[in-house]
Backbone of each chain as ProteinMPNN parsed JSONL, in Angstrom:
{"seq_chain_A": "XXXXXXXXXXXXXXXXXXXXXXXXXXXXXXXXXXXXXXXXXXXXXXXXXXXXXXXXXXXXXXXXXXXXXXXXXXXXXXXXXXXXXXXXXXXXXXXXXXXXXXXXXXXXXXXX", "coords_chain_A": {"N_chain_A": [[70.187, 138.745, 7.872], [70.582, 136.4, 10.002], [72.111, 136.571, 13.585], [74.938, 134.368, 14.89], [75.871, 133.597, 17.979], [78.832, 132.958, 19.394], [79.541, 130.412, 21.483], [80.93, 130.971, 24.377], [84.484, 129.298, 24.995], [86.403, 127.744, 27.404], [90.078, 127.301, 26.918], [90.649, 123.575, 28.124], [93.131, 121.213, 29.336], [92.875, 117.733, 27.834], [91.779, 114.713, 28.843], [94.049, 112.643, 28.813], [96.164, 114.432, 28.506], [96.228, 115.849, 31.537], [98.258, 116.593, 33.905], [100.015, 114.58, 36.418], [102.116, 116.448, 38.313], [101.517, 118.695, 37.695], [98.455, 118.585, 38.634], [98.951, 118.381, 41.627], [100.19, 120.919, 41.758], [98.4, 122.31, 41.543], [96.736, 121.734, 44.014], [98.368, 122.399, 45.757], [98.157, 124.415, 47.504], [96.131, 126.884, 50.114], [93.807, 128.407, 49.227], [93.245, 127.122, 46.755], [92.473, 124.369, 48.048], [90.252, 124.965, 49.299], [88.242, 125.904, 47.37], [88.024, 123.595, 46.037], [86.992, 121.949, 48.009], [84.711, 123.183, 48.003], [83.214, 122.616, 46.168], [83.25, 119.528, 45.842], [80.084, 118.799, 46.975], [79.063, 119.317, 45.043], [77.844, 117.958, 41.448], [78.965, 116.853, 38.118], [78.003, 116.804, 35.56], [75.692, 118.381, 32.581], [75.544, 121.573, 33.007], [75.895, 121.743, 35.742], [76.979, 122.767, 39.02], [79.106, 125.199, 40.407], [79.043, 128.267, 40.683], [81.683, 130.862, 40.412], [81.056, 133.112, 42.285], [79.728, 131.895, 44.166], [81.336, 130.181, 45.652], [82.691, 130.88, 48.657], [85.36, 132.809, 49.323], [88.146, 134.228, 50.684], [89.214, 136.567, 49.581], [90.408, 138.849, 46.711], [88.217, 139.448, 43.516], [89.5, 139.282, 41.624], [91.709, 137.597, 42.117], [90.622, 135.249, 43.46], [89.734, 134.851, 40.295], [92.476, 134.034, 39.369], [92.646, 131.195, 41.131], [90.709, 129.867, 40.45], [91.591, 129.536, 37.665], [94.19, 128.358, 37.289], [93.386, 125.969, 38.582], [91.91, 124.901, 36.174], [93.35, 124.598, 34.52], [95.139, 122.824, 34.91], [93.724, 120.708, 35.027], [91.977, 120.173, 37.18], [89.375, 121.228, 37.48], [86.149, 121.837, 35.865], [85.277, 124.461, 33.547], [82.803, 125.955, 32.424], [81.143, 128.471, 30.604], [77.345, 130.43, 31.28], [75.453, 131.972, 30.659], [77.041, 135.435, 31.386], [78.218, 134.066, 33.444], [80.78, 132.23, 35.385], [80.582, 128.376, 35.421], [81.491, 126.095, 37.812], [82.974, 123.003, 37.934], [84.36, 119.653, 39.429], [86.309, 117.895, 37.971], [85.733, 114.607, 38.061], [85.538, 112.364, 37.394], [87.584, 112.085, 35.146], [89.953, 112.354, 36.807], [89.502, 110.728, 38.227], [89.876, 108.17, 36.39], [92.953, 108.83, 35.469], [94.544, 108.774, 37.913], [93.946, 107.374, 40.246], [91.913, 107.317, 42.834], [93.391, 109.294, 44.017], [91.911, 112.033, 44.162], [90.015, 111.747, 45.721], [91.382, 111.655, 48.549], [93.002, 113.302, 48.754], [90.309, 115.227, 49.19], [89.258, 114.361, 51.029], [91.613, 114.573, 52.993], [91.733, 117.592, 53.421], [89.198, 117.929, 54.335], [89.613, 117.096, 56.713]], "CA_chain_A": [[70.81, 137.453, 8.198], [70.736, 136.296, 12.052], [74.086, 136.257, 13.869], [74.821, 133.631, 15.972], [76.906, 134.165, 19.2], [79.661, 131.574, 19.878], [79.964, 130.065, 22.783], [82.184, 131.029, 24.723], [84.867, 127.805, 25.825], [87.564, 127.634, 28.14], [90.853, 125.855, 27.678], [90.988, 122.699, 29.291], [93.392, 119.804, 28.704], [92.044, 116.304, 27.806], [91.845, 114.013, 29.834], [95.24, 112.412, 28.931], [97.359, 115.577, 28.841], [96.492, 116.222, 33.086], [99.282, 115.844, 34.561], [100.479, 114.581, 38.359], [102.775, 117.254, 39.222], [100.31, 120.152, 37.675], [97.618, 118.229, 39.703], [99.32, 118.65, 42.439], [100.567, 121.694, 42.359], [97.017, 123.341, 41.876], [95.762, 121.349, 45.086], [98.604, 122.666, 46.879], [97.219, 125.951, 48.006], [94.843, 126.639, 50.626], [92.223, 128.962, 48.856], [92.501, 126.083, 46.022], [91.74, 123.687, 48.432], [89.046, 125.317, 49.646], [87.698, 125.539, 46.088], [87.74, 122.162, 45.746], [86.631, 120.893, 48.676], [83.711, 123.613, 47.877], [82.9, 121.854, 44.733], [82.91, 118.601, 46.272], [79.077, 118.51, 47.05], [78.168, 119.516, 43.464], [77.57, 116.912, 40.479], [79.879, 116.99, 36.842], [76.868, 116.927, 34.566], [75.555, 119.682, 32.314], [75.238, 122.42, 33.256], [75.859, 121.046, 37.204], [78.622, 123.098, 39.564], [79.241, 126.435, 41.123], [79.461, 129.41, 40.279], [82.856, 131.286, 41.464], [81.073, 133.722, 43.469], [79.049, 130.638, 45.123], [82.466, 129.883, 46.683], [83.503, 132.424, 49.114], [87.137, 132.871, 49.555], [89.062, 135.383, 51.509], [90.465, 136.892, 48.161], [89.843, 139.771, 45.536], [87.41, 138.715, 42.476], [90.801, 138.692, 40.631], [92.763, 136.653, 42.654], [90.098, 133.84, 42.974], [89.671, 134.336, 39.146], [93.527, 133.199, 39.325], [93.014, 130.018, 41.453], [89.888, 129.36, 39.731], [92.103, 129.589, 36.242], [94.942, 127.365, 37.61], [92.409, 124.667, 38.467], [91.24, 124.795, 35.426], [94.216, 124.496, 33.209], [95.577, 121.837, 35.815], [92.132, 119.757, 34.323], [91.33, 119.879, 38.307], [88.204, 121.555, 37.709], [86.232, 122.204, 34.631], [84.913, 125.654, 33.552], [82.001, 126.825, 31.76], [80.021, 130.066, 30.786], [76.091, 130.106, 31.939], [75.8, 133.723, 30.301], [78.29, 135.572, 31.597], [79.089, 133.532, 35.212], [81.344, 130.603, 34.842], [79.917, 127.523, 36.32], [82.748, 125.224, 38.27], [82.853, 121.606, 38.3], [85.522, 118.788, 39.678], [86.524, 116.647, 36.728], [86.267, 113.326, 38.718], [86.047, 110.99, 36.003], [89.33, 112.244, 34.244], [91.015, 112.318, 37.646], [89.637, 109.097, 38.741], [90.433, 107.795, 35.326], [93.727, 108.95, 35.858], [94.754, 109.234, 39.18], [92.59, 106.436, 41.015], [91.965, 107.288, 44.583], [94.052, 110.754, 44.014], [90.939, 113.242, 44.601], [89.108, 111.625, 47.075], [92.671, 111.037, 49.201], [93.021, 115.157, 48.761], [89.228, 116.01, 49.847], [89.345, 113.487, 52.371], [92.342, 115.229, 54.299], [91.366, 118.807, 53.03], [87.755, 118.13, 55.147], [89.583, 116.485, 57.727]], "C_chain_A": [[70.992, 137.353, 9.71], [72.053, 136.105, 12.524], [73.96, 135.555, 14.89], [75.882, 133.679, 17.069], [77.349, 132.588, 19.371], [79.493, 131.71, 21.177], [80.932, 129.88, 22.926], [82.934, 129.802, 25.474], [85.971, 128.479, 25.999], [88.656, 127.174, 27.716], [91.07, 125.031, 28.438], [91.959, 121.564, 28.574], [92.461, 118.873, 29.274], [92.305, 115.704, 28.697], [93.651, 113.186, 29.827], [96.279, 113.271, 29.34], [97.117, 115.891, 30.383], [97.691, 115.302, 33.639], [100.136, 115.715, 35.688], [100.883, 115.663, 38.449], [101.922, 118.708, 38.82], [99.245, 119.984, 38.978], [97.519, 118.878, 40.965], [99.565, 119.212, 42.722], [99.428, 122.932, 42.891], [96.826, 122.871, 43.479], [96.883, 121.697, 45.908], [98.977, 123.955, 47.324], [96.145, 125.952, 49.079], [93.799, 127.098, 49.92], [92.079, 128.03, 48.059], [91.775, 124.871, 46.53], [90.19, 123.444, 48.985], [87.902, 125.732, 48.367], [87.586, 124.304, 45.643], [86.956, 121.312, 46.753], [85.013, 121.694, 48.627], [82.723, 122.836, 46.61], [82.82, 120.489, 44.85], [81.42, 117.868, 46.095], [78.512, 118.22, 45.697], [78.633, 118.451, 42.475], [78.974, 117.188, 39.213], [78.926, 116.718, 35.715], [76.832, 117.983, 33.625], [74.781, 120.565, 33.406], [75.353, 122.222, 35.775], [77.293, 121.846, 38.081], [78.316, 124.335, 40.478], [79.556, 127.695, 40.324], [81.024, 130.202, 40.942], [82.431, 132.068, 42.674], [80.011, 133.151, 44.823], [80.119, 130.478, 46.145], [82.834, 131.038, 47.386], [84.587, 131.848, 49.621], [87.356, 134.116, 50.666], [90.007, 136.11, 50.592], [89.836, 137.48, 47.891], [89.087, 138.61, 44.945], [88.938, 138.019, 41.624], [91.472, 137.351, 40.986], [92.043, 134.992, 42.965], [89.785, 133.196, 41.134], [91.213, 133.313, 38.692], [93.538, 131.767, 39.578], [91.717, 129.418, 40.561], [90.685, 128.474, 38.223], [93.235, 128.134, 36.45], [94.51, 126.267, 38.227], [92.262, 123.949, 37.529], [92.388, 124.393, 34.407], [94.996, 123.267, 33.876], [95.006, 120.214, 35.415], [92.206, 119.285, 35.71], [89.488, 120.097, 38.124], [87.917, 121.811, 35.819], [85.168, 123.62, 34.419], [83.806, 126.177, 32.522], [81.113, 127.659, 31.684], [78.722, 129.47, 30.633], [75.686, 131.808, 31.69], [76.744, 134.087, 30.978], [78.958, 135.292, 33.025], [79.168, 132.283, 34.526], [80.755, 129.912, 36.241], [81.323, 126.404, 36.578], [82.469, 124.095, 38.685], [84.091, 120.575, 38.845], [85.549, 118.036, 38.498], [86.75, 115.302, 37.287], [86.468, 112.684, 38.053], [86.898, 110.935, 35.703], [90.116, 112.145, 35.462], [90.732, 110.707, 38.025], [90.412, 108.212, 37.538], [92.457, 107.542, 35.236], [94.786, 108.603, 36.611], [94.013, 108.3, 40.232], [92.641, 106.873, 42.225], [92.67, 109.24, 45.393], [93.208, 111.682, 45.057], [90.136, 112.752, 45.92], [89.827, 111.617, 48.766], [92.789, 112.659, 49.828], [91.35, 115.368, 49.759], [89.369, 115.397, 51.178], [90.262, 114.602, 53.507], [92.027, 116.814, 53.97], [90.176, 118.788, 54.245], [88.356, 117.578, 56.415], [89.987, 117.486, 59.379]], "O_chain_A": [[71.509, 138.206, 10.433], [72.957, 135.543, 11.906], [73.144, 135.802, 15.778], [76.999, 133.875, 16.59], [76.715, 131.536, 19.449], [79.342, 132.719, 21.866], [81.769, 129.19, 22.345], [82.349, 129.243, 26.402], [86.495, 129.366, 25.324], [88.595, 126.02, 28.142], [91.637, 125.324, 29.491], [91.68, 121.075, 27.479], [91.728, 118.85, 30.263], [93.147, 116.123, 29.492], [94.339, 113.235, 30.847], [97.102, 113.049, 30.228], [98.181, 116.4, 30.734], [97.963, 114.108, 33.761], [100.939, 116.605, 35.967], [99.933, 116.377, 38.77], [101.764, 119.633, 39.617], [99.112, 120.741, 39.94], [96.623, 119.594, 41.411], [99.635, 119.186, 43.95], [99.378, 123.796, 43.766], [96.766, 123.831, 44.248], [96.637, 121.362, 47.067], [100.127, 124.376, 47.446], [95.268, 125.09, 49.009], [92.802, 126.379, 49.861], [90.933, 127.583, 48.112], [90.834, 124.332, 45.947], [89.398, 122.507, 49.087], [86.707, 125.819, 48.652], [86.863, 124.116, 44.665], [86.394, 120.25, 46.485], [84.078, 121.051, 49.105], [81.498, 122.728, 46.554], [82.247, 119.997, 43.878], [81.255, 116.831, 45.452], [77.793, 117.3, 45.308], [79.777, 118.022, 42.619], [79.965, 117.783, 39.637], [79.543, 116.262, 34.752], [77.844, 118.684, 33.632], [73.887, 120.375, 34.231], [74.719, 122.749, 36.689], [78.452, 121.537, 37.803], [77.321, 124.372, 41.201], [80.355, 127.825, 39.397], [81.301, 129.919, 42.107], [82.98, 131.978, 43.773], [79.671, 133.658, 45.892], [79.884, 130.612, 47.346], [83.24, 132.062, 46.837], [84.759, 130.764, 50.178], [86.48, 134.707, 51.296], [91.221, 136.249, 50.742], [88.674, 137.377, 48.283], [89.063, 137.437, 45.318], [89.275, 136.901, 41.236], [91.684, 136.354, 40.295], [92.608, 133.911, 42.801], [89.664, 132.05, 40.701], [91.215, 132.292, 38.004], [94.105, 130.995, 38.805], [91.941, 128.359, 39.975], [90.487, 127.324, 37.832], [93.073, 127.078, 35.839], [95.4, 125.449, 38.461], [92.354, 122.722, 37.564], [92.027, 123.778, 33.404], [95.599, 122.648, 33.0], [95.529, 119.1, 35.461], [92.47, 118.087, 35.816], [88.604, 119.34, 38.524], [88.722, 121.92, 34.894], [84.254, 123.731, 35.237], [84.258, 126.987, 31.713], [80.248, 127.735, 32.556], [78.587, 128.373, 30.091], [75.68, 132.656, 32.582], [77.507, 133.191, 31.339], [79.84, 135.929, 33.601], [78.488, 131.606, 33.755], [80.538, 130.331, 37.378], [82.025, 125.999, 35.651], [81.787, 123.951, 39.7], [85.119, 121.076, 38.391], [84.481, 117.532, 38.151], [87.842, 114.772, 37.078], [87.605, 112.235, 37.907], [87.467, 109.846, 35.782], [91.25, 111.761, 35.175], [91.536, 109.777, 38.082], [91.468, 107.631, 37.79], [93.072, 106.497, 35.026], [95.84, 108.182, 36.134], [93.46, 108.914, 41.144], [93.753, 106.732, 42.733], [92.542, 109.915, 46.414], [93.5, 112.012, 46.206], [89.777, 113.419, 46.889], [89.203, 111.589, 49.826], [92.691, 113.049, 50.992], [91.398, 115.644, 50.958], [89.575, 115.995, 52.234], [89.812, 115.218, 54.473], [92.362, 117.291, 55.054], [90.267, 119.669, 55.099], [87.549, 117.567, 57.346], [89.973, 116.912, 60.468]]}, "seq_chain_B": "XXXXXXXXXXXXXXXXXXXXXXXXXXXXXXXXXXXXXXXXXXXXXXXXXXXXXXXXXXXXXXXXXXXXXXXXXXXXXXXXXXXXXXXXXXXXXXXXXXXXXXXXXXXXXXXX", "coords_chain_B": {"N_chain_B": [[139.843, 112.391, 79.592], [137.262, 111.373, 77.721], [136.0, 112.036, 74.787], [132.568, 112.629, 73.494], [130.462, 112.005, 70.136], [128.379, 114.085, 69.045], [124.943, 113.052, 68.018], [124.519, 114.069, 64.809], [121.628, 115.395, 64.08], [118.464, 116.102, 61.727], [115.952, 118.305, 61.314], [112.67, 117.572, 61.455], [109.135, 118.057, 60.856], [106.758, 117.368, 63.68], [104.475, 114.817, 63.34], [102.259, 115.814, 64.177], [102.235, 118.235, 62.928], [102.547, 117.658, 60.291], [101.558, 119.265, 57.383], [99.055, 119.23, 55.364], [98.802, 121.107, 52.536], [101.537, 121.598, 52.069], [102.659, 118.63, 51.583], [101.757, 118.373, 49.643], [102.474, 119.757, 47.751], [105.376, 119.54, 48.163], [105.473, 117.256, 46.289], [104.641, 118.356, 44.231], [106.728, 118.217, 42.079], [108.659, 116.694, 39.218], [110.942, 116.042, 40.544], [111.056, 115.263, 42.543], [108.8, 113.775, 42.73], [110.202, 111.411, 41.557], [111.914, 110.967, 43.61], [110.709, 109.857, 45.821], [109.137, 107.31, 44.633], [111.593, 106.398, 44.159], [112.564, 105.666, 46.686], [110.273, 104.193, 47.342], [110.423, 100.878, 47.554], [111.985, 101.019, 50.103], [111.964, 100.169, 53.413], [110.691, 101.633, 56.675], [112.071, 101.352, 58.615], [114.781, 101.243, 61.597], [117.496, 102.58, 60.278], [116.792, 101.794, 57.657], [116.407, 102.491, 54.66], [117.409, 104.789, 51.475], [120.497, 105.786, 50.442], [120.976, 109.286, 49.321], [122.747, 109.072, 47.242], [122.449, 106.691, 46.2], [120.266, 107.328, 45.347], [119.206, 107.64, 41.605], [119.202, 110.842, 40.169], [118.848, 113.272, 37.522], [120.238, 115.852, 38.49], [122.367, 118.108, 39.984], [125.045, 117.461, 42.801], [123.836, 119.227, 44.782], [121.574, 120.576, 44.117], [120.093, 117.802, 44.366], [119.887, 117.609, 47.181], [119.1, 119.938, 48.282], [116.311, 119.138, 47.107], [115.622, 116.907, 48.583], [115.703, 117.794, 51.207], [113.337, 119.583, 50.878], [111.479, 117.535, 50.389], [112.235, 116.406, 53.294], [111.984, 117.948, 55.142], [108.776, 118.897, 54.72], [107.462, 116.674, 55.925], [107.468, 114.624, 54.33], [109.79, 112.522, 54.123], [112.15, 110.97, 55.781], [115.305, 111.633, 57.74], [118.174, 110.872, 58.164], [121.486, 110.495, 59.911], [123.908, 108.522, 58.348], [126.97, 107.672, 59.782], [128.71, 109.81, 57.418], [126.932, 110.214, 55.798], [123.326, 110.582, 54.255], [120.372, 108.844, 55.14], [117.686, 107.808, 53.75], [113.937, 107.426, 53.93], [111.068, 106.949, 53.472], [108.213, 108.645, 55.564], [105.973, 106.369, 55.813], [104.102, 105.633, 58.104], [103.539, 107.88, 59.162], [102.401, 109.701, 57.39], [100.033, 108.054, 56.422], [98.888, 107.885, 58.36], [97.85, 110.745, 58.592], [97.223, 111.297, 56.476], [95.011, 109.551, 54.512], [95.238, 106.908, 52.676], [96.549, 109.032, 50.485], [99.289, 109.228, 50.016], [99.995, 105.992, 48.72], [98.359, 107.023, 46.412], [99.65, 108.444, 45.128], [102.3, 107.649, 44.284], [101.226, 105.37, 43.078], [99.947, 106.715, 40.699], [102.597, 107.808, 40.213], [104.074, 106.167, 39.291], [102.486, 104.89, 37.369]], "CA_chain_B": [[138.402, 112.067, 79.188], [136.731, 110.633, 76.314], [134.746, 113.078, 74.422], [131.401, 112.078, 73.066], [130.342, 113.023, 69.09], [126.734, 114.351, 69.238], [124.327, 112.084, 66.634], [123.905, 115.025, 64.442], [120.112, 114.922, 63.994], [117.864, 117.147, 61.231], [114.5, 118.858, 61.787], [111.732, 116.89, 61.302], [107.969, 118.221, 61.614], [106.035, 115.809, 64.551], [103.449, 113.69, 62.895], [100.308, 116.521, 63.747], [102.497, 119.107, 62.275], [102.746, 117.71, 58.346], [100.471, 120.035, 56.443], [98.477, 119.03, 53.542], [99.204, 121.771, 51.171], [103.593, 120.96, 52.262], [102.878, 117.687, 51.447], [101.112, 118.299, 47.836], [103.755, 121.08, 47.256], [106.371, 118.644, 47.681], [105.19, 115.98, 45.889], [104.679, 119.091, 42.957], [107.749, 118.329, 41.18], [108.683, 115.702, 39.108], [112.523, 115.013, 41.008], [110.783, 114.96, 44.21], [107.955, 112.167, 42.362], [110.935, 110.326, 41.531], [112.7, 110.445, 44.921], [109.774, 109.138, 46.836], [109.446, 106.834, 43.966], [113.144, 105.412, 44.259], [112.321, 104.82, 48.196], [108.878, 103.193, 47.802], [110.96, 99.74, 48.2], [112.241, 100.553, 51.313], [111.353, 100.205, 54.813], [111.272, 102.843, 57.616], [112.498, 101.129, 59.713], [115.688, 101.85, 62.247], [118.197, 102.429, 59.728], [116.135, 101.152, 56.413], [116.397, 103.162, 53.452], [118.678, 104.41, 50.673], [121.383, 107.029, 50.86], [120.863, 110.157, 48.575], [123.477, 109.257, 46.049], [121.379, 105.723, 45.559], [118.963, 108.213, 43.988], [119.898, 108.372, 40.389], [118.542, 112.039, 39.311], [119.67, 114.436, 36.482], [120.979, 117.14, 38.534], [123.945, 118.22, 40.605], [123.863, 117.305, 44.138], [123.668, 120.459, 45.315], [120.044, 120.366, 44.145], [119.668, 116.785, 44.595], [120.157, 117.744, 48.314], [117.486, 120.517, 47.877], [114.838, 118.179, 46.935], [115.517, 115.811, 49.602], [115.441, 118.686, 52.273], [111.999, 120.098, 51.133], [110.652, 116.445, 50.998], [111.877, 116.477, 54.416], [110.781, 119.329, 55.901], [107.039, 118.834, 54.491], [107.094, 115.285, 56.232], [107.494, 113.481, 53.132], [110.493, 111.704, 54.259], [112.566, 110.878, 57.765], [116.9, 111.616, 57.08], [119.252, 110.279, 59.301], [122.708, 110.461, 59.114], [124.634, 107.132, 59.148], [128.191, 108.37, 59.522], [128.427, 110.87, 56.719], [125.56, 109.686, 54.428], [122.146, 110.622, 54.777], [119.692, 107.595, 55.159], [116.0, 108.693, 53.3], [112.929, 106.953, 54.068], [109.51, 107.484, 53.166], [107.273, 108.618, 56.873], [104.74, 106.543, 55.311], [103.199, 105.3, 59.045], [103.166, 109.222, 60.037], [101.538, 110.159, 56.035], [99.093, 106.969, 56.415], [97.576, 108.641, 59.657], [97.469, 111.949, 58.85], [96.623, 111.705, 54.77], [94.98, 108.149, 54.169], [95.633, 106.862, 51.398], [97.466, 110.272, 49.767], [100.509, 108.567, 49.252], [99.705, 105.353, 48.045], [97.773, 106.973, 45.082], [100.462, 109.69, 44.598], [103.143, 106.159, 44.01], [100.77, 104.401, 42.034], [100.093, 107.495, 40.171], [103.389, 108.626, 39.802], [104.473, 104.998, 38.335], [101.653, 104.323, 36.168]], "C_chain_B": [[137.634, 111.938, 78.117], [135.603, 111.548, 76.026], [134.192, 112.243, 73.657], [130.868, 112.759, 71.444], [128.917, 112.999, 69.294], [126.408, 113.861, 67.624], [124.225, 113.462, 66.237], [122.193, 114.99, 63.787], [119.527, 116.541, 62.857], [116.617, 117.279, 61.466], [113.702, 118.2, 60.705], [110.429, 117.288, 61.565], [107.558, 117.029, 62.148], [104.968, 115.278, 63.232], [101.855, 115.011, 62.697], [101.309, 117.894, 62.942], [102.88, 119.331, 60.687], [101.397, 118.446, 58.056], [100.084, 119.656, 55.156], [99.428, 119.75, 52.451], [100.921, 121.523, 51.273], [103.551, 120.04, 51.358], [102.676, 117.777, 49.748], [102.318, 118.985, 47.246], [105.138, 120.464, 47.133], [106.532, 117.551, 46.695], [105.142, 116.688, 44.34], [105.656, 119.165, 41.882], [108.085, 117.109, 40.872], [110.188, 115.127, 39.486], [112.413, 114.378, 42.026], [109.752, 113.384, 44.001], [109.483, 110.986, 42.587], [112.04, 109.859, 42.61], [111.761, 109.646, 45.895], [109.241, 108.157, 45.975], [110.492, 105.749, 43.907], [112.656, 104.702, 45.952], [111.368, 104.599, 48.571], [109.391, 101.775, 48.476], [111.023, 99.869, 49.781], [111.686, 100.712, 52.334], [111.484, 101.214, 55.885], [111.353, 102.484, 59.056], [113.708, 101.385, 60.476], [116.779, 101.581, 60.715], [117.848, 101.801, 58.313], [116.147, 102.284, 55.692], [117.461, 103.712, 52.704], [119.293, 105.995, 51.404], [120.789, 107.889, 49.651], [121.577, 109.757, 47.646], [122.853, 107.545, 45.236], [120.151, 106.011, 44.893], [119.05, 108.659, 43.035], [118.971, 109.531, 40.105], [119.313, 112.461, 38.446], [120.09, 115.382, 37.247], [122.241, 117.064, 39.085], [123.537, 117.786, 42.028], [123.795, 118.162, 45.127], [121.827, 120.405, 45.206], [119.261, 119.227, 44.489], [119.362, 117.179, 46.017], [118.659, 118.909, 48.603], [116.288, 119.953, 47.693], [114.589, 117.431, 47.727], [115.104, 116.763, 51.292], [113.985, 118.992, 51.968], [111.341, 118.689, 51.038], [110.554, 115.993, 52.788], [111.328, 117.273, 55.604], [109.296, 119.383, 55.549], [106.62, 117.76, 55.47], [107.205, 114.788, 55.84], [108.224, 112.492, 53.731], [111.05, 112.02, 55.426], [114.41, 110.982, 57.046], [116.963, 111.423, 58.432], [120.564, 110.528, 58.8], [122.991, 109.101, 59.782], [126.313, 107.664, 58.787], [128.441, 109.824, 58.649], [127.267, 111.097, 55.763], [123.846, 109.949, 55.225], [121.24, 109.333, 54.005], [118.239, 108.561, 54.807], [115.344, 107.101, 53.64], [111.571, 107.827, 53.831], [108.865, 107.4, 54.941], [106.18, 107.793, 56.324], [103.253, 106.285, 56.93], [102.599, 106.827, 59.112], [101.763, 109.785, 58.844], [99.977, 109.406, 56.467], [98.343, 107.82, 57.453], [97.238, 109.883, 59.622], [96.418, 111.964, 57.507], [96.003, 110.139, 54.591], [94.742, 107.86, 53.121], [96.392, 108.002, 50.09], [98.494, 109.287, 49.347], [100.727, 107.527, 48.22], [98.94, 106.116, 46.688], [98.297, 107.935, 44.857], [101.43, 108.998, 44.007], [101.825, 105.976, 43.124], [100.621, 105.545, 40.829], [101.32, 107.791, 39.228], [104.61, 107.086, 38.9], [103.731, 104.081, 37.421], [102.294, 104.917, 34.947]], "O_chain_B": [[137.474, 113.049, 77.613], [134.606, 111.791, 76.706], [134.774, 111.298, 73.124], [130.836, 113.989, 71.409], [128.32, 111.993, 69.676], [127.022, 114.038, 66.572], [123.868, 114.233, 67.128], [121.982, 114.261, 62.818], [119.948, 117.683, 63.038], [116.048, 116.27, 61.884], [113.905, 118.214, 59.491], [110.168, 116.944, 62.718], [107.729, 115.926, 61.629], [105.14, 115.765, 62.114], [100.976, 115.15, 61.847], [100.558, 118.55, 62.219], [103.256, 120.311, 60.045], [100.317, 118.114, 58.544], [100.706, 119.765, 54.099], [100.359, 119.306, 51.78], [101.438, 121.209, 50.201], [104.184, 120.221, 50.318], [103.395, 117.287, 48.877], [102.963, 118.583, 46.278], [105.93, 120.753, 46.236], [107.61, 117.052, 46.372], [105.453, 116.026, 43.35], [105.56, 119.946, 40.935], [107.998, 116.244, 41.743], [110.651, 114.1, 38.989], [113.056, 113.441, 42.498], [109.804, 112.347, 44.662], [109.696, 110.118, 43.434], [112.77, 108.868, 42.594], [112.227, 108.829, 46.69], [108.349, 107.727, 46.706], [110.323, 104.552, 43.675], [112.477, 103.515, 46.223], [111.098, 104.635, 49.771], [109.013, 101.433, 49.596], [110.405, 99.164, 50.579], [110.739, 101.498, 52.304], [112.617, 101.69, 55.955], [110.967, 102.965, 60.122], [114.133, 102.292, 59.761], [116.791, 100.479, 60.165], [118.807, 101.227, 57.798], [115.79, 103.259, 56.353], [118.572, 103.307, 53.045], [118.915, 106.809, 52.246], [120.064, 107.239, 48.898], [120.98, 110.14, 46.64], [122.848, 107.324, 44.025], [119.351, 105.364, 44.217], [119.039, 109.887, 42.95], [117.84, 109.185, 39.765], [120.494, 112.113, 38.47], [120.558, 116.203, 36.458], [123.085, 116.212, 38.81], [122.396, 117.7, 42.482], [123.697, 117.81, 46.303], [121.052, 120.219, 46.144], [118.084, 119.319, 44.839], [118.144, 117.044, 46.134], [117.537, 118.622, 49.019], [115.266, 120.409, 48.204], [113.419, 117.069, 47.849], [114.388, 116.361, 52.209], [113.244, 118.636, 52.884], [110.395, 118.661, 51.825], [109.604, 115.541, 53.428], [110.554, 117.163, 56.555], [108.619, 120.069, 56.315], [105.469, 117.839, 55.899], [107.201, 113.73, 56.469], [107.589, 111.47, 53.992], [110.73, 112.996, 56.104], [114.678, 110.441, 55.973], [116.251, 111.648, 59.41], [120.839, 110.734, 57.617], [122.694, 108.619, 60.875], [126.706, 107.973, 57.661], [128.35, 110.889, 59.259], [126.903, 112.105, 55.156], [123.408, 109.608, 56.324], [121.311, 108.946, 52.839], [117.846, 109.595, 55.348], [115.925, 106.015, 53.631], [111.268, 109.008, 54.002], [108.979, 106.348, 55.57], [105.154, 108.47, 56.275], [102.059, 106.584, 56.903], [101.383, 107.018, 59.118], [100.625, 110.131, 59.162], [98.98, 110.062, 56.766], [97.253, 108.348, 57.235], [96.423, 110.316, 60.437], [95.278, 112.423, 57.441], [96.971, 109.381, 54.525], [93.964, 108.554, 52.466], [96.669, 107.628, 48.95], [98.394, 108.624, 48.315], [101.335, 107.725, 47.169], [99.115, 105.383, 45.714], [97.562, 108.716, 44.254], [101.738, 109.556, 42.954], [101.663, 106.923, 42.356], [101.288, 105.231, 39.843], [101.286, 107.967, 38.01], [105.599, 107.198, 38.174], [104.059, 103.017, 36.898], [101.855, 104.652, 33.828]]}, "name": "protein", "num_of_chains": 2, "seq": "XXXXXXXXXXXXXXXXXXXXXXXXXXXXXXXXXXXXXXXXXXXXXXXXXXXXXXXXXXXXXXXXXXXXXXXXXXXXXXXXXXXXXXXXXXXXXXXXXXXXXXXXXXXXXXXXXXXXXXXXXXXXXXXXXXXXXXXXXXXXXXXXXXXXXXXXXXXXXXXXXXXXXXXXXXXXXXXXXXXXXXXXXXXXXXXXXXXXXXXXXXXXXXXXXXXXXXXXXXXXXXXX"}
C-alpha cells in the first residue's frame, strides 16, 4: 500500500482573526523589519517568497526562526514548506484587506 | 523680589529622533490604540488637546499615566502641563513627516 506524506502546514490566522496590536507588535522590531522589508520585492503567489536563509539577519538560525515565527502567527507573513525550507511571503491582501494603507505606510518608512 | 515658577516641561524626542520601531511599539497595545484614538479629534495646536483624565480607560491612573508617558516618549504624542493637568496631543505634523501616512492608517485601522 503507498504512504502518502502530509504536508506539512503552518499555523496561520485567517484573515479576520489578524489583529492591529499583534500587527504591530511583530513590525516593531528591527530584525522583523528587516524581514519584511526583505520580502517586500517578492510576489504572494504559489509557491512565490523567500526562503529564511535568503534573508540575512544578524541573528542565530534560531533566533530568526523566532522572528520569522512571530510574523507568522501575527498573519504578517505567510509560511510554507518547499521540502524541508520554509518559503516566506507578505500577506498583502489580508493586510490590505484589513488594514488599508497599514503595510505599505510600515515599508515605506522602514526603506526610508 | 518676585520669584518666578519654572513651566515645568517633559522630554520630548525632536522630530528626526522618533524611531519607527518606538512608534509601532507604542501603538502595540490596545490602551495606547485607544488613547491616540480618544485624541484623533483634537488639534495640536498651542494648548489643544484633552487632559489625561478626559481619557476614559479601564485602569488605574497610575497606569493610565504609563501609557501616556511611553506614547510620549516614542513621539506619539506632545504633554504639556496646563497648571496641574497634563494637556495630550497627537505630534501628528512631526509623525506625518517622518512616517507618511503611518498614523492615519493606524486611526482608521484602529476604529474600523
Amino acid at each position: 500500500m503507498p504512504t502518502t506524506t502530509p504536508v506539512r502546514q503552518l499555523p496561520h490566522p485567517g484573515r479576520e482573526e489578524i489583529r492591529l496590536e499583534a500587527v504591530l507588535h511583530a513590525l516593531a522590531d528591527p530584525i522583523r523589519l528587516r524581514i519584511v522589508t526583505a520580502l517586500d520585492p517578492y510576489g504572494e503567489g504559489d509557491g512565490s517568497g523567500a526562503t529564511c536563509s535568503q534573508v540575512e539577519l544578524p541573528v542565530t538560525a534560531s533566533t530568526s526562526t523566532h522572528h520569522f515565527r512571530v510574523l507568522r502567527e501575527a498573519g504578517v507573513i505567510n509560511q510554507c514548506y518547499r521540502g524541508t525550507a520554509k518559503i516566506n511571503c507578505l500577506r498583502r491582501t489580508d493586510l490590505e484587506a484589513r488594514f488599508p494603507g497599514l503595510l505599505d505606510a510600515v515599508l515605506k518608512a522602514a526603506s526610508a
